[in-house]
DRENVO-297997 format. One record per residue (C-alpha): residue in three letters; x, y, z. Coordinates in Angstrom, 3 decimals, decimal comma, padded with zeros to 6 digits. Last residue first. Example, Ala and Ser with C-alpha at 12.3 -4.5 7.8 and 13.67 -1.06 7.14 Angstrom:
BEGIN
lokol;X;Y;Z
SER;013,670;-001,060;007,140
ALA;012,300;-004,500;007,800
This chain:
BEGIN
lokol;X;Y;Z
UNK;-047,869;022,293;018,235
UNK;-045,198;020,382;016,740
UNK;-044,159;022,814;014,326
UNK;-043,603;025,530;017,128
UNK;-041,925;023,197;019,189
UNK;-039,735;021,993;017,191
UNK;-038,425;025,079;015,525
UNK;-035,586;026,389;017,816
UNK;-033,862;022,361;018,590
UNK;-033,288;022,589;014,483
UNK;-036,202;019,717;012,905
UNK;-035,185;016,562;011,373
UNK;-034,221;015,775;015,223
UNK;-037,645;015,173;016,724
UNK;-038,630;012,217;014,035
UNK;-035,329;011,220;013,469
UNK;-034,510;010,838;016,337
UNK;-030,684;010,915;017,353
UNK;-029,708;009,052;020,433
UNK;-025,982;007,701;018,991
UNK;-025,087;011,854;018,404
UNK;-022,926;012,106;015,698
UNK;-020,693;016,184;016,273
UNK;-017,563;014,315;016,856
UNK;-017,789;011,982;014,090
UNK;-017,298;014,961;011,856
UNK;-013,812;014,897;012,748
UNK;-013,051;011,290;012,679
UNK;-014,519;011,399;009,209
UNK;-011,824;013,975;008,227
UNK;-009,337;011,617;010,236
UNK;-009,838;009,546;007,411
UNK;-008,342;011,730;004,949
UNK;-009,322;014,330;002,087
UNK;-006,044;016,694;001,543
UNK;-005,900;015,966;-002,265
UNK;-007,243;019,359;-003,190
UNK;-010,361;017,771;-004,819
UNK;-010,467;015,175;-002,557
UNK;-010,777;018,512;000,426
UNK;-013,163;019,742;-001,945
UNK;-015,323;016,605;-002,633
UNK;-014,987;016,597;001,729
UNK;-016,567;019,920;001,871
UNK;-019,397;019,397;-001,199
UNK;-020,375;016,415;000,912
UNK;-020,971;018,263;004,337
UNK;-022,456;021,521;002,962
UNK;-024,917;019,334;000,755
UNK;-025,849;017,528;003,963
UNK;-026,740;020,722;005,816
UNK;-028,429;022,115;002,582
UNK;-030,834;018,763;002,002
UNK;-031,547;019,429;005,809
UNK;-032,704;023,106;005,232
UNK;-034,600;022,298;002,369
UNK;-036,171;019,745;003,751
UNK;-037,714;021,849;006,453
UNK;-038,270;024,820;003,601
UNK;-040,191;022,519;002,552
UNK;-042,531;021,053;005,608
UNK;-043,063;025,152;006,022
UNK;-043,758;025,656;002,502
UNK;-046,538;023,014;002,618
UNK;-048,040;024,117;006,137
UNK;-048,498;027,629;004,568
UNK;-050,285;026,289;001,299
UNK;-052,776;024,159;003,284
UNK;-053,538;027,107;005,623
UNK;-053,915;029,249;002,830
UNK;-056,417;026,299;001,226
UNK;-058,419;026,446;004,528
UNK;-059,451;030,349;004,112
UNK;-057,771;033,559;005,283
UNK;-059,629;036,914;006,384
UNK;-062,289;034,983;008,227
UNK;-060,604;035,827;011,690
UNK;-059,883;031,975;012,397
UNK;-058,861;031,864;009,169
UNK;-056,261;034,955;009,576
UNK;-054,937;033,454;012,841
UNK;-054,612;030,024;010,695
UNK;-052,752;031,948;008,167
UNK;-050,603;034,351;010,332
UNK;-049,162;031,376;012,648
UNK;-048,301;029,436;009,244
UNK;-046,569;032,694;008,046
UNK;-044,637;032,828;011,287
UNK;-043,646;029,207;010,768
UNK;-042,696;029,983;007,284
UNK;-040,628;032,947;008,477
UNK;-038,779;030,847;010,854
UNK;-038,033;028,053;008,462
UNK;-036,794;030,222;006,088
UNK;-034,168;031,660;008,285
UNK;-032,768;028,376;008,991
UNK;-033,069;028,109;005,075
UNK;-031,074;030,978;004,454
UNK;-028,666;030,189;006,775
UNK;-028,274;026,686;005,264
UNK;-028,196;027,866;001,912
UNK;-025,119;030,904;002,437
UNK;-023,312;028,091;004,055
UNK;-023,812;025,758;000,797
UNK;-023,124;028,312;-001,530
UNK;-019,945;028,883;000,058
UNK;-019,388;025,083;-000,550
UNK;-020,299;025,162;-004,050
UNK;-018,320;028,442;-004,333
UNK;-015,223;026,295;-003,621
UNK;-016,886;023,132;-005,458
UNK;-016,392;024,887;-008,615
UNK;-013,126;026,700;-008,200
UNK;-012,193;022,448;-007,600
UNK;-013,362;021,244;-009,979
UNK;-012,564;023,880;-013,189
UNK;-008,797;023,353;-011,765
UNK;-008,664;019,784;-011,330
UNK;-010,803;019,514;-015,355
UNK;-007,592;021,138;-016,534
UNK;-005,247;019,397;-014,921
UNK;-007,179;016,269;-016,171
UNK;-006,831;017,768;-019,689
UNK;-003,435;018,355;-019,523
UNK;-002,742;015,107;-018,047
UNK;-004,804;013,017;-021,384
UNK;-002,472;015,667;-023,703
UNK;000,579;014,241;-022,087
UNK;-000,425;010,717;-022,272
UNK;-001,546;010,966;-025,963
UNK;001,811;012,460;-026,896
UNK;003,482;010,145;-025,214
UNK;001,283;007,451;-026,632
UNK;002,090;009,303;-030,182
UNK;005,865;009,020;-029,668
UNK;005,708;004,913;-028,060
UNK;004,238;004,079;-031,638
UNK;007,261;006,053;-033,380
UNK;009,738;004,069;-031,694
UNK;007,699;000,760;-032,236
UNK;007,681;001,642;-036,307
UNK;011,619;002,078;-035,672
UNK;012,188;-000,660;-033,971
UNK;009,912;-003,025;-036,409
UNK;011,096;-001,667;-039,564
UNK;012,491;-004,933;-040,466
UNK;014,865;-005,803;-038,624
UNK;017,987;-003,688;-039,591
UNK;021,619;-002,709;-038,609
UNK;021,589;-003,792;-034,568
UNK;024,694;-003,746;-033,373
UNK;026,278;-006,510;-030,891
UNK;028,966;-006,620;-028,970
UNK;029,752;-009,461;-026,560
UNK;032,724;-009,565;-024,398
UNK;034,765;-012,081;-023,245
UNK;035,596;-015,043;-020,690
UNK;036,109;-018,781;-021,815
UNK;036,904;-021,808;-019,641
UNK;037,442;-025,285;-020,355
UNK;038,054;-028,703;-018,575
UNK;038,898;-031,986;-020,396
UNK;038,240;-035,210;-018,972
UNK;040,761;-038,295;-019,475
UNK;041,223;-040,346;-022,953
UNK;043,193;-038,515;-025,023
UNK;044,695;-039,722;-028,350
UNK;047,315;-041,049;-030,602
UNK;047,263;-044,961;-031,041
UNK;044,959;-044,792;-033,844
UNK;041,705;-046,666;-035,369
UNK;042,111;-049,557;-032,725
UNK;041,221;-046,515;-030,532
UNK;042,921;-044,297;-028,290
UNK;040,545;-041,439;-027,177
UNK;039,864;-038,139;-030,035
UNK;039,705;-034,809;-028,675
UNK;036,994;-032,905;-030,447
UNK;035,764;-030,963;-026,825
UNK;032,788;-033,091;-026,650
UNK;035,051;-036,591;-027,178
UNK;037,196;-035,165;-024,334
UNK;034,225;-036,030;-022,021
UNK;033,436;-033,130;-018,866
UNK;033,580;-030,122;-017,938
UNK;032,861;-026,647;-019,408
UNK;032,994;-022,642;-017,971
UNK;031,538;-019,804;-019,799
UNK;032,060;-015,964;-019,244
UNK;030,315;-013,159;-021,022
UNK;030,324;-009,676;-020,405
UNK;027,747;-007,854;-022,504
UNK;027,430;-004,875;-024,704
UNK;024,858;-003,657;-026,796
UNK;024,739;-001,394;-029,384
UNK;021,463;001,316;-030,372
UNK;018,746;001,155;-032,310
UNK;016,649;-000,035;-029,644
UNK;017,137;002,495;-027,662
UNK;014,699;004,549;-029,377
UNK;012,069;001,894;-027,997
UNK;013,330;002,643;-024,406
UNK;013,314;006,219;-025,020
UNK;009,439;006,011;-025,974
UNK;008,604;003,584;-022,966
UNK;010,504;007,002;-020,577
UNK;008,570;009,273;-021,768
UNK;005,419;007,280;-021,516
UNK;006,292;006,477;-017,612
UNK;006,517;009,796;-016,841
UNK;003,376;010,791;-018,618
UNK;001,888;007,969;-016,372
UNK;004,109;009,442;-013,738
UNK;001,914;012,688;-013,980
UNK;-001,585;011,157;-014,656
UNK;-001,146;009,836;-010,899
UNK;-000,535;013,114;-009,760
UNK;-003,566;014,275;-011,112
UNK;-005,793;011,500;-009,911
UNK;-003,937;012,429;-006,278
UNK;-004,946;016,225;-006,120
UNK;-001,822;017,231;-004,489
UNK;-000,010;020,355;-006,228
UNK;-002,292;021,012;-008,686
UNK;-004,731;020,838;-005,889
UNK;-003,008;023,317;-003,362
UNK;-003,155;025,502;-006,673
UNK;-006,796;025,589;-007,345
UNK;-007,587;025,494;-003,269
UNK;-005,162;028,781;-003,134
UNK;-006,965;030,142;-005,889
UNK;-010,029;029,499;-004,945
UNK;-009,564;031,750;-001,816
UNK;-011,857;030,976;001,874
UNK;-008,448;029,510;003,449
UNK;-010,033;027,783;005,277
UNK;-013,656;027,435;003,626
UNK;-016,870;029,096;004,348
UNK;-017,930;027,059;007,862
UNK;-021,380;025,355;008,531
UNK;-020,522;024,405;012,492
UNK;-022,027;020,932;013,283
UNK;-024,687;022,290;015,772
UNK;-027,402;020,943;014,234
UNK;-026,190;017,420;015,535
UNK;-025,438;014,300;012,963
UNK;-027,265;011,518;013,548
UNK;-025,998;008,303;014,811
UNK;-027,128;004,930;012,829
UNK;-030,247;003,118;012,666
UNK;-031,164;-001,034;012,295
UNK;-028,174;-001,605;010,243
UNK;-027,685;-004,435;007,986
UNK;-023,830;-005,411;007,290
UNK;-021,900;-005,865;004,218
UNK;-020,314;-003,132;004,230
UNK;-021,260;-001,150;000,982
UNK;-023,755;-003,043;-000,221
UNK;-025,399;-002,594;002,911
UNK;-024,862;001,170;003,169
UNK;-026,496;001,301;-000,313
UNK;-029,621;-001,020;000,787
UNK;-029,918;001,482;003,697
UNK;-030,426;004,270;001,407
UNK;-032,695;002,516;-000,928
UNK;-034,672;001,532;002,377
UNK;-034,550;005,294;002,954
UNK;-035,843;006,096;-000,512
UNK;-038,810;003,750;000,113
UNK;-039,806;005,503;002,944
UNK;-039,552;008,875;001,595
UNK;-042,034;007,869;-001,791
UNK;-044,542;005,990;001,127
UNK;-044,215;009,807;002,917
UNK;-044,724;011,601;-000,704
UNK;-047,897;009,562;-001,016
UNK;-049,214;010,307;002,241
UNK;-048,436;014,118;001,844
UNK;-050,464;013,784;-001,591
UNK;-054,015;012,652;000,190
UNK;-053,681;015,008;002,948
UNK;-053,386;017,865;000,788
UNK;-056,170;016,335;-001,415
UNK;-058,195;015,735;001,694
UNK;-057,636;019,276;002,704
UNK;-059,171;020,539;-000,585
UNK;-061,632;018,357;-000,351
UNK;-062,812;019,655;003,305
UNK;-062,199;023,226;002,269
UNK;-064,368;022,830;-000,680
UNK;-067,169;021,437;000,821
UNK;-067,541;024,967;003,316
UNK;-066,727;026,469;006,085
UNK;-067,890;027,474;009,505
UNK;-071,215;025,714;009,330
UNK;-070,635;023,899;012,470
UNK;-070,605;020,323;010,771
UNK;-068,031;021,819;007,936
UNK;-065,924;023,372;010,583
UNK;-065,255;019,822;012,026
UNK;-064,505;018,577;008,718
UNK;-062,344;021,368;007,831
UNK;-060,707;020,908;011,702
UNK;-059,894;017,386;010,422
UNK;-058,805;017,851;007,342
UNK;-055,990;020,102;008,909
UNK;-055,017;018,115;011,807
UNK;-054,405;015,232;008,421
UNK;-051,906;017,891;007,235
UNK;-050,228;017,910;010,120
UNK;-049,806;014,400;010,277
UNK;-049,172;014,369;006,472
UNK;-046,312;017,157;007,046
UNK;-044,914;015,155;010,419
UNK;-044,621;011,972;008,368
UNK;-043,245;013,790;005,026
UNK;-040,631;015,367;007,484
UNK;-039,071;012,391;009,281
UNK;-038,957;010,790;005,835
UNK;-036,901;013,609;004,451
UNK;-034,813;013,342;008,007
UNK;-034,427;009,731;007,671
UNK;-033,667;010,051;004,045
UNK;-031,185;012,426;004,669
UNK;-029,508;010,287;007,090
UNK;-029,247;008,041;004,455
UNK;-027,544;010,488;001,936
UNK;-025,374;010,988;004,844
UNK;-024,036;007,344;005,020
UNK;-023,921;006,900;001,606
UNK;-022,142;010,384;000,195
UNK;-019,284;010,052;003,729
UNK;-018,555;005,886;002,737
UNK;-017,804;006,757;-000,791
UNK;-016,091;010,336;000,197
UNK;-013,637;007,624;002,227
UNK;-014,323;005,154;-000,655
UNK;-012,676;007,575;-003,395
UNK;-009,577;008,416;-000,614
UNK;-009,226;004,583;-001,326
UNK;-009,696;004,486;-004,860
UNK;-007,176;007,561;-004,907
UNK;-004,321;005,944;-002,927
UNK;-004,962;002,711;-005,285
UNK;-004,023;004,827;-008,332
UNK;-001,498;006,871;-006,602
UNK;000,776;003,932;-005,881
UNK;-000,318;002,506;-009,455
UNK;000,996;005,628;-010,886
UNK;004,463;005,102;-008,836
UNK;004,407;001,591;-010,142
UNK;004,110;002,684;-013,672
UNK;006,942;005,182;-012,734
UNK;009,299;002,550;-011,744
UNK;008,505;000,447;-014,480
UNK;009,316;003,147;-016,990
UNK;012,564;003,186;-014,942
UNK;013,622;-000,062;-015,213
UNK;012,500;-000,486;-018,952
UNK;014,735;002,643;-019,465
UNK;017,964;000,518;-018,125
UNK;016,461;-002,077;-020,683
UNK;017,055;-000,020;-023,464
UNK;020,079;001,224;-022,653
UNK;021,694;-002,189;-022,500
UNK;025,464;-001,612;-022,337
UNK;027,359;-003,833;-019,399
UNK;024,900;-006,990;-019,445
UNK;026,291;-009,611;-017,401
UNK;026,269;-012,841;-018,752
UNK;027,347;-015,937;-016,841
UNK;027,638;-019,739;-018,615
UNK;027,768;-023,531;-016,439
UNK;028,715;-026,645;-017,932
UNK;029,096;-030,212;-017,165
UNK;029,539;-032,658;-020,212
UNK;029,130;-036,365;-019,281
UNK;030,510;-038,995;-021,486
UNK;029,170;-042,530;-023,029
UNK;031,816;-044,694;-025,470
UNK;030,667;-047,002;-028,457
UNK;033,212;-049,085;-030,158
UNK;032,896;-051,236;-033,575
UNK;035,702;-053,136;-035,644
UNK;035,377;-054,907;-038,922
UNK;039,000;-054,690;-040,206
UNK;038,108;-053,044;-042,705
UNK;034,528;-051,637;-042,085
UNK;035,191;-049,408;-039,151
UNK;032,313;-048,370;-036,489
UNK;032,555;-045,607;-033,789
UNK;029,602;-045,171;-031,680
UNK;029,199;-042,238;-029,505
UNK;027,106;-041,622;-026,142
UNK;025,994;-038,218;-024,861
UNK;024,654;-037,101;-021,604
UNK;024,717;-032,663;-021,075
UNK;024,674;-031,245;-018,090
UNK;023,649;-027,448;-017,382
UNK;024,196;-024,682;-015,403
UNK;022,573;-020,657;-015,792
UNK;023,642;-017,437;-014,182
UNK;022,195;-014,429;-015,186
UNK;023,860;-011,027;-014,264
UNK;021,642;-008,051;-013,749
UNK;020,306;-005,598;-015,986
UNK;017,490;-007,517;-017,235
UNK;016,221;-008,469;-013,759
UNK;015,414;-004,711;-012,984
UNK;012,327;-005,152;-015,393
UNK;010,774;-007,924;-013,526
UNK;012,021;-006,416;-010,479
UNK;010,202;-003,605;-011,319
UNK;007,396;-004,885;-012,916
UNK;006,502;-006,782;-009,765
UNK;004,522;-003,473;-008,243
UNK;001,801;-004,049;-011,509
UNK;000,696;-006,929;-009,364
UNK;000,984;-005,356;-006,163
UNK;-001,473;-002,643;-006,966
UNK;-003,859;-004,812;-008,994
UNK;-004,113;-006,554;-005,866
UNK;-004,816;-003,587;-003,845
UNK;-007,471;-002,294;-006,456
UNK;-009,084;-005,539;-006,394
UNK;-009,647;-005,158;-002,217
UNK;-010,768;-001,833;-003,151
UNK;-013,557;-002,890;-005,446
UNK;-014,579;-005,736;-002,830
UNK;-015,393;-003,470;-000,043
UNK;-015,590;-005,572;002,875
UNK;-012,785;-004,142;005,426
UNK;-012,527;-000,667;004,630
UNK;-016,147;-000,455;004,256
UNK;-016,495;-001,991;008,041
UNK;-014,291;000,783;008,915
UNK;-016,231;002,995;007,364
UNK;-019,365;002,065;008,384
UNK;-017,780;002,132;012,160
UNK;-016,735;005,495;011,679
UNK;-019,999;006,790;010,825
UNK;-021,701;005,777;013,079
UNK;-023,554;002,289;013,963
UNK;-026,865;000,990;015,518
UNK;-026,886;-002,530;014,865
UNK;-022,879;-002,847;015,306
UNK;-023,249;-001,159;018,574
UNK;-019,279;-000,937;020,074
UNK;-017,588;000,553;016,881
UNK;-017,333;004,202;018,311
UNK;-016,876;002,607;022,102
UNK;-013,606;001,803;020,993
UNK;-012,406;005,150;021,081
UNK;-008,526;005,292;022,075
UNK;-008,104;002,130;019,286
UNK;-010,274;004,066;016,571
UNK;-007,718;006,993;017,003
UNK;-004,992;004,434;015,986
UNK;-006,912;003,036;013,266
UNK;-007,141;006,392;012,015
UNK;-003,764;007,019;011,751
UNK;-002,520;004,074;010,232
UNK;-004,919;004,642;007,447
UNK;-003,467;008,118;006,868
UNK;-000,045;006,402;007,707
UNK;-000,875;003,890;004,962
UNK;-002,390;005,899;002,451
UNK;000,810;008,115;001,911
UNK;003,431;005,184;002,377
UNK;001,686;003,803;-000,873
UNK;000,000;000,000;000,000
């Protein structure tokens, strides 16, 4: 695993240790503890690791062809030696031991192979360090897109009993004489839809559990909510620019598309190489039979001869210079140009789309802050408007369907609120992967502000508008 990843990873484990109580309800879980359950069971990442050290033998793969190789051998022979005149026939068996070394002293193209491989690994590296900073924001989009279907769900239950209040008090009006058919259907209908959109909510929070399931692997009855007091921050430092060029700098995918131009440069020397001389060392050492070495034994064919074992060794150099093959080195030379080419365009435009990312999800996050104060303040002036409405009906200045219309935009601007919290939390960490800075102990930090008795139904709400909705 990259050194980078590792102590992040290291890290967090460590703070996991000094808070075990974090992964101590498995059935009602935080965010940590989907994590680390993510970390353990997600298959995609598991792949990505073995891809990892996979591509991470290249290098001694490709180191191997600058050192020495040492091979040993035997070799069994037997020879028959037949004369016609006189009518004579021998056969003799020998044994040949040998053993050859060749040490490469001039092989630029395979000292390039070396470091193309280092720089594939390097992009590998970087390739598994973004997959897992991927299932860090991964883990962060599920888990909170669940708690915003609690809260969603939360809302569309308190909207259609609210609403169903409402279709009472027309009916009861209605008996008295205090209002008419109208307001009774038109509460139905507002009744009617609000128990739709609550069936809609509870099927998107089984989605949303489904998600954290095939995630980790594990069913979870509910997990902690996160407190209205989480502090919705502009960024630090609040400057695009500084984001822009901290990612430049760090954004890991980028980084990554670096040593793969790295690696393309140094593929296309390695093929130019291949016009040029090599040079090995070469030393070779032989035992065995004269007979192998053309030494002749004693025969009835001659007295002159040798009949013991014969020893040899040879040490030299080997030059060679490629003239022509073809085309083939030069057609791969120009093949490894245009994927240089190609690789150096591809970083450009992932620099590019960095940049445009990042200034992006800077004002997304301002945005964001702006939203959720907004929204708070929304809330407020919805429940004042409610207040106003059913005063006004009770006064004859307002009817049922303004009270309908009031307790709509108050349930929205509810949801609007919470869909802003959790927007401010994602877009944040997409920034902080943006900008390469996105960790684990990110997590830890927002873990801080998960509370393990959060209700969805009384905590969808800021602690300043639940009792006014709920009365």
């Amino acid at each position: 695993m990259p050194l980078r990843t590792t102590l992040l990873h290291a890290t967090f484990l460590s703070s996991l240790s000094v808070c075990p109580a974090l992964l101590a309800d498995p059935q009602r879980a935080d965010l940590l503890a989907v994590y680390q359950q993510a970390l353990d069971q997600d298959a995609r990442l598991s792949a990505a690791r073995h891809e990892f050290q996979a591509l991470s033998e290249r290098v001694p793969q490709a180191r191997a062809g600058l050192l020495p190789t040492l091979n040993a051998g035997a070799t069994f022979e037997s020879t028959r030696l037949q004369r016609d005149e006189p009518a004579l026939t021998r056969t003799r068996s020998g044994m040949v031991y040998q053993a050859n070394l060749n040490q490469p002293l001039l092989r630029l193209d395979r000292w390039y192979a070396l470091k193309a491989a280092e720089a594939g690994t390097a992009q590998a590296g970087l390739d598994l360090a973004t997959k897992e900073q991927a299932l860090i924001l991964q883990t962060a989009e599920a888990y909170f897109d669940t708690l915003r279907a609690l809260d969603a769900l939360a809302a569309a239950k308190a909207e259609a009993k609210a609403l169903k209040r409402q279709q009472e008090q027309a009916q009861g009006r209605l008996a008295n004489g205090a209002s008419s058919i109208t307001d009774v259907l038109d509460a139905q209908a507002a009744y009617d839809n609000a128990s739709a959109n609550r069936q809609l909510a509870q099927r998107k929070v089984d989605d949303a559990f489904e998600a954290l399931y095939r995630l980790t692997r594990q069913d979870y009855a509910q997990i902690a909510g996160i407190a209205h007091q989480l502090p919705v921050q502009a960024p630090v430092p609040n400057d695009a620019s500084t984001w822009v060029e901290q990612a430049v700098q760090g954004n890991l995918a980028l980084l990554a598309s670096g040593h793969a131009v790295d690696a393309a440069a140094q593929a296309n020397r390695q093929r130019k190489a291949g016009h040029a001389p090599t040079l090995d060392a070469v030393a070779s050492y032989r035992k065995g039979d004269n007979d192998r070495f053309g030494y002749s034994n004693p025969t009835d064919f001659g007295r002159n001869g040798y009949r013991d074992d014969i020893a040899q060794g040879t040490l030299g150099l080997e030059l060679n210079i490629p003239l022509y093959a073809g085309g083939l080195t030069s057609s791969q030379a120009r093949e490894a140009g245009e994927r240089l080419a190609q690789s150096e365009d591809e970083h450009e435009d992932r620099r590019r789309e960095v940049v445009l990312q990042t200034r992006n999800l800077h004002r997304a996050v301002n945005a964001d802050v702006e939203q959720v104060q907004a929204r708070q303040q929304s809330i407020r002036s919805s429940q004042a408007s409610l207040k106003a409405n059913q005063v006004g009906r009770a006064l004859g200045s307002r009817n049922t369907a303004d009270v309908l219309n009031a307790e709509r935009q108050l349930y929205r601007a509810v949801r609007e609120y919470n869909d802003a919290r959790y927007d401010y939390i994602i877009d944040s960490l997409k920034l902080k992967q943006a900008a390469g800075s996105l960790a684990p102990q990110d997590l830890l930090e927002l873990s801080h502000y998960l509370s393990r008795d959060y209700d969805p139904d009384r905590d969808f709400l800021p602690p300043e508008a639940r009792q006014p909705i709920a009365s």
